[in-house]
Backbone bond lengths (Angstrom), bond angles and torsions (degrees), N, CA, C in turn:
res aa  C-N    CA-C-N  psi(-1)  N-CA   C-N-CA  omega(-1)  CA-C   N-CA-C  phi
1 X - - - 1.445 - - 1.533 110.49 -
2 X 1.696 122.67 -40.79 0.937 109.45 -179.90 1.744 115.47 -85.74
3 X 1.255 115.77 -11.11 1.304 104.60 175.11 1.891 104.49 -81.63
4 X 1.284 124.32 -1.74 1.304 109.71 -160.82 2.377 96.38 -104.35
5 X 1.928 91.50 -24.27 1.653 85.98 155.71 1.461 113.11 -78.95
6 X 1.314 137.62 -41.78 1.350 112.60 159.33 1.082 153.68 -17.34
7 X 1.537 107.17 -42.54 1.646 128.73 178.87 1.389 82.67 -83.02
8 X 1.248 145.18 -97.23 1.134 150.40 -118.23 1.908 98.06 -66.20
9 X 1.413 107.84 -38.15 1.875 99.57 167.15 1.681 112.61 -76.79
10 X 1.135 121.03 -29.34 1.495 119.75 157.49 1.451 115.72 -52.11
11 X 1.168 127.82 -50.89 1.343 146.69 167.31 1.706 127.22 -49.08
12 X 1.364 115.02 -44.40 1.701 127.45 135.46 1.014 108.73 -54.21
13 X 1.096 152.06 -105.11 1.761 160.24 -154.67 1.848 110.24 -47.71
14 X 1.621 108.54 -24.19 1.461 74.44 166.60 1.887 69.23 169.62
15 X 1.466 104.51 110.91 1.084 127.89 -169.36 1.876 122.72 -81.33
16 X 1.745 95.10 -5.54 1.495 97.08 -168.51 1.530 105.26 -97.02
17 X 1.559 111.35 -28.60 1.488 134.87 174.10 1.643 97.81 -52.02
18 X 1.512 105.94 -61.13 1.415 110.46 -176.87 1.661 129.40 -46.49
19 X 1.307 103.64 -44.61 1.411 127.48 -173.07 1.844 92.47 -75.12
20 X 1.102 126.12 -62.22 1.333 130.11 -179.59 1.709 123.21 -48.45
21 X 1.424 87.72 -25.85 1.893 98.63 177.50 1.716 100.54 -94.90
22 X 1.232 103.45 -37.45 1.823 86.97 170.74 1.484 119.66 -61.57
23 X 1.122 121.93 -43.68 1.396 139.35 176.85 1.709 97.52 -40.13
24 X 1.654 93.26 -74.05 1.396 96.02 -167.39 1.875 128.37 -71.15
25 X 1.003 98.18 -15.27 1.400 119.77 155.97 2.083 127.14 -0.58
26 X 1.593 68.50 -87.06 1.214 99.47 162.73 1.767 132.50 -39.16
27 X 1.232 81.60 -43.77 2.076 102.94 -173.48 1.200 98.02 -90.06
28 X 1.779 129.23 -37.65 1.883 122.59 177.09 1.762 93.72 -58.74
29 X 1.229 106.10 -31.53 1.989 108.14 -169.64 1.764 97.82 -57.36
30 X 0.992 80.01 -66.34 1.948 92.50 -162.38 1.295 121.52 -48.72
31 X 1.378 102.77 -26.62 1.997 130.23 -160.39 2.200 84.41 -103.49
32 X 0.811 126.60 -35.67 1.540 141.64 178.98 1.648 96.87 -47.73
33 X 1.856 111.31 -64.98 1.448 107.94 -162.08 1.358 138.38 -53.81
34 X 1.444 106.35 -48.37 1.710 102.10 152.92 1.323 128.63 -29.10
35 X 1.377 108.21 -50.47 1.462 108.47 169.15 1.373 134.54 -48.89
36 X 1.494 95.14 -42.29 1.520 84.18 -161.73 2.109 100.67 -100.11
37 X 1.362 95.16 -5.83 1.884 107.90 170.25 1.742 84.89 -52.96
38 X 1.234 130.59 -50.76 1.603 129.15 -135.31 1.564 90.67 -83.32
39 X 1.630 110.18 -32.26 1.536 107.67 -163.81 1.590 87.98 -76.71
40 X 1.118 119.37 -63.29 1.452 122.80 170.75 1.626 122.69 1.65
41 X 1.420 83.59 -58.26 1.546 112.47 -153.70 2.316 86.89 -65.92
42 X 1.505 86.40 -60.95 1.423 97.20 -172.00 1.780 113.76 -63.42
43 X 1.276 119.72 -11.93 1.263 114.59 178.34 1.689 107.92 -87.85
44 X 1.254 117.74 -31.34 1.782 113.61 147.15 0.989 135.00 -75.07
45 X 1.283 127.56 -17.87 1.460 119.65 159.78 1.619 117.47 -57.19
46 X 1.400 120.07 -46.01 1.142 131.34 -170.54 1.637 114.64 -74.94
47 X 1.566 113.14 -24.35 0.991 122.58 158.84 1.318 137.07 -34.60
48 X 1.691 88.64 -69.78 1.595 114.75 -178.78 1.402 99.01 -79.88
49 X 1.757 139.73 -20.22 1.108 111.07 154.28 1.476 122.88 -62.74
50 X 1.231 126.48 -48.19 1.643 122.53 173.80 1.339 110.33 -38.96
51 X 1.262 125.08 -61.86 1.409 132.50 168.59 1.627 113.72 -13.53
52 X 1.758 91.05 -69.80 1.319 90.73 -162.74 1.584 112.13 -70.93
53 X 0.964 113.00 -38.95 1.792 109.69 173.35 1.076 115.99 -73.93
54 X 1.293 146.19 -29.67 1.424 141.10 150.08 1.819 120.24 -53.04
55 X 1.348 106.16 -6.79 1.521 102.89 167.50 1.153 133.47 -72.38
56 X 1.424 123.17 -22.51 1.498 129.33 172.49 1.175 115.39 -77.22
57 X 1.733 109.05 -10.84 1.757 92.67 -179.59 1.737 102.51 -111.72
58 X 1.241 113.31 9.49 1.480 115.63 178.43 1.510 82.00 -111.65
59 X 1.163 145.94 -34.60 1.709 102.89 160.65 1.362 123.29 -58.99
60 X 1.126 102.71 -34.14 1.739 93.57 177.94 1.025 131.11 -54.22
61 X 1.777 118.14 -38.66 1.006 127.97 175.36 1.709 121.18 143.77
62 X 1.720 98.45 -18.34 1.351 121.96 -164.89 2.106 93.32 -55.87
63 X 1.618 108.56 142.22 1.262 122.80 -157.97 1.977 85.60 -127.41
64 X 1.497 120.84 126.26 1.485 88.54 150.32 1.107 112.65 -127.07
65 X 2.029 95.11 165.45 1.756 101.79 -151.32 1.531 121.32 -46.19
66 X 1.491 89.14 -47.03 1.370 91.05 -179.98 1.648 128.22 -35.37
67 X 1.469 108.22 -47.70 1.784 132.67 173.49 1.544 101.11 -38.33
68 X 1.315 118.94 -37.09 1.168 112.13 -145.03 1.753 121.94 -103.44
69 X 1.554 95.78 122.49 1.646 95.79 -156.00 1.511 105.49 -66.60
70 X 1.637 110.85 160.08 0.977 120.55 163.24 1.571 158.31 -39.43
71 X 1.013 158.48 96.02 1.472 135.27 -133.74 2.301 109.17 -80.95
């Protein structure tokens, strides 16, 4: 919502900028995905590393506070 009032005050103030960013829009989107596949990629890796070193203390039993719901 707020990027779509953006355009539309970009779009008053100088209408060719506007038209040129919709256009191009599209192509920052497409040219974007690699990127964020890679962040993707790296936000599960790091995962399943936490995972795995945090497993010896969730067998044990270790709880943290934070985890732990309210009564």
């Amino acid at each position: 919502m707020k990027t779509l009032l953006l355009w539309c005050v970009l779009l008053v103030l100088c209408w060719p900028v506007a038209i040129v960013a919709l256009i191009l829009w599209p192509l920052v989107w497409l040219l974007s995905i690699p990127f964020r596949l890679v962040g993707l990629s790296f936000d599960a890796i790091f995962a399943l590393l936490r995972a795995i070193l945090f497993l010896p203390a969730r067998v044990l039993g270790y709880r943290d506070s934070s985890a732990r719901r309210p009564l």
